[in-house]
PLY file of the C-alpha trace (Angstrom):
ply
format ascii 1.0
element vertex 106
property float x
property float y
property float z
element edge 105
property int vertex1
property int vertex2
end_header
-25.11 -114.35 228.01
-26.03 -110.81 226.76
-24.91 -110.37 223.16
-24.91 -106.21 223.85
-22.39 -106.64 227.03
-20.07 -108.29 224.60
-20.31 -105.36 221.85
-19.24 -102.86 224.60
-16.01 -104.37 224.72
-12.95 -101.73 223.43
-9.63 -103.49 222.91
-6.87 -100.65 223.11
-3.87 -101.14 221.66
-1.46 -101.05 224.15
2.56 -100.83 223.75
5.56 -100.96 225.93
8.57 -98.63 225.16
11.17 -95.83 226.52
11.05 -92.56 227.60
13.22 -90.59 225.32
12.23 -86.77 225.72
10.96 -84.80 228.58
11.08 -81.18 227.64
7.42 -80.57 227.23
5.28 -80.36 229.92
1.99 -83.04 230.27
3.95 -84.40 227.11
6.42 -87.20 226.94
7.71 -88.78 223.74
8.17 -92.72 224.09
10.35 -94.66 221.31
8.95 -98.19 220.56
11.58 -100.28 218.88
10.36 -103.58 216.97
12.23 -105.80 214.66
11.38 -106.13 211.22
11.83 -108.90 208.95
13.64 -107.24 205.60
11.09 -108.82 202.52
14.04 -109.54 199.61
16.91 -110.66 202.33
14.90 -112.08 205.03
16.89 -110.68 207.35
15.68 -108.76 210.88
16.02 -104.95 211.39
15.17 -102.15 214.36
12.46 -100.06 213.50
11.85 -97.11 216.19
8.71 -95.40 216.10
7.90 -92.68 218.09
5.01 -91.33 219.34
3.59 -88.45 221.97
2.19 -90.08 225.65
0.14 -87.90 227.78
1.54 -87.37 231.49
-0.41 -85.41 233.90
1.84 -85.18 236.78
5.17 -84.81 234.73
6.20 -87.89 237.01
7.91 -90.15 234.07
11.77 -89.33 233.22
14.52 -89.88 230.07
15.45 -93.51 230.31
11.95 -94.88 232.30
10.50 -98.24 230.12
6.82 -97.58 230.44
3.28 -98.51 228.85
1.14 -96.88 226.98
-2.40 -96.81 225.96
-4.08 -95.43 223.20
-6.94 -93.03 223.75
-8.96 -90.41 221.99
-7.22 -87.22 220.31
-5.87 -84.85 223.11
-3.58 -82.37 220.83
-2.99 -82.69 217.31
-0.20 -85.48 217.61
-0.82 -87.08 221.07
-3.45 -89.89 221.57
-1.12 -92.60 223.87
-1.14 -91.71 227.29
1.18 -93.33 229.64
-0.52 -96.05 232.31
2.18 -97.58 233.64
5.87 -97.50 234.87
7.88 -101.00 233.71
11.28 -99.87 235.03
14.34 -98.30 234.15
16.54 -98.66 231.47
19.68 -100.20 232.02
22.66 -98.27 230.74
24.78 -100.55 227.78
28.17 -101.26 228.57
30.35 -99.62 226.24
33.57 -100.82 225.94
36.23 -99.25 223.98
38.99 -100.32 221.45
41.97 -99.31 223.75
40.97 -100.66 226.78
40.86 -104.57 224.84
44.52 -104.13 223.26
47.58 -105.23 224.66
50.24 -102.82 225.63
53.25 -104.12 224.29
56.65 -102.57 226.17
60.20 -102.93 224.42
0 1
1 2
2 3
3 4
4 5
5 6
6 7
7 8
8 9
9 10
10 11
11 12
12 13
13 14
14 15
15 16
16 17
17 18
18 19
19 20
20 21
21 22
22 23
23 24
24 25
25 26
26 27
27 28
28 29
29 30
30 31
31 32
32 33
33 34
34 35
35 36
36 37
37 38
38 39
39 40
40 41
41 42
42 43
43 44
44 45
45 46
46 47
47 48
48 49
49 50
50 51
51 52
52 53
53 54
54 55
55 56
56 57
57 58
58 59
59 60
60 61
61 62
62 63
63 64
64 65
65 66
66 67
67 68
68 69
69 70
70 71
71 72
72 73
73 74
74 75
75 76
76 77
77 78
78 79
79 80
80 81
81 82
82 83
83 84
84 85
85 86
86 87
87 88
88 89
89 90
90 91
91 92
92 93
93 94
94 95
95 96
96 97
97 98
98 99
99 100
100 101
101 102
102 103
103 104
104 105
């Protein structure tokens, strides 16, 4: 086994996450949220990062789970583009305090 084939090798970080803006064009933002273990309480929190993917083709849309890879510089804040599309997010269900209570009638 060559020693140099092995050296070649570039692990890029790669992350999965949601499409939360796209206003700018060949630019998508993509929020990664992570939990977080709190040091003192030891207790688990969101943390939501966010950072700028590259798009070409302006194909990828608010709400789209994708992946992306990190690459070299391409504007001052973006070096992720986007690789792949995971799916789309599925909408919460919200359900509201009035719709639970009973109506009472006298």
């Amino acid at each position: 086994m060559n020693v140099a084939s092995t050296e070649n090798v570039i692990h890029q970080r790669t992350l999965q996450g949601t499409v939360v803006s796209d206003t700018m064009q060949k630019t998508r933002v993509v929020a990664i949220t992570r939990l977080k273990k709190h040091a003192r309480y030891q207790k688990f929190f969101k943390v939501t990062t966010r950072y700028k993917a590259h798009d070409e083709e302006n194909q990828y849309h608010i709400g789209d789970v994708v992946q992306i890879t990190q690459t070299r510089p391409l504007s001052r804040d973006k070096r992720w583009i986007i690789t792949a599309l995971i799916g789309k997010e599925t909408a919460s269900t919200i359900t509201h305090d009035n719709d639970n209570q009973e109506t009472t009638e006298a």
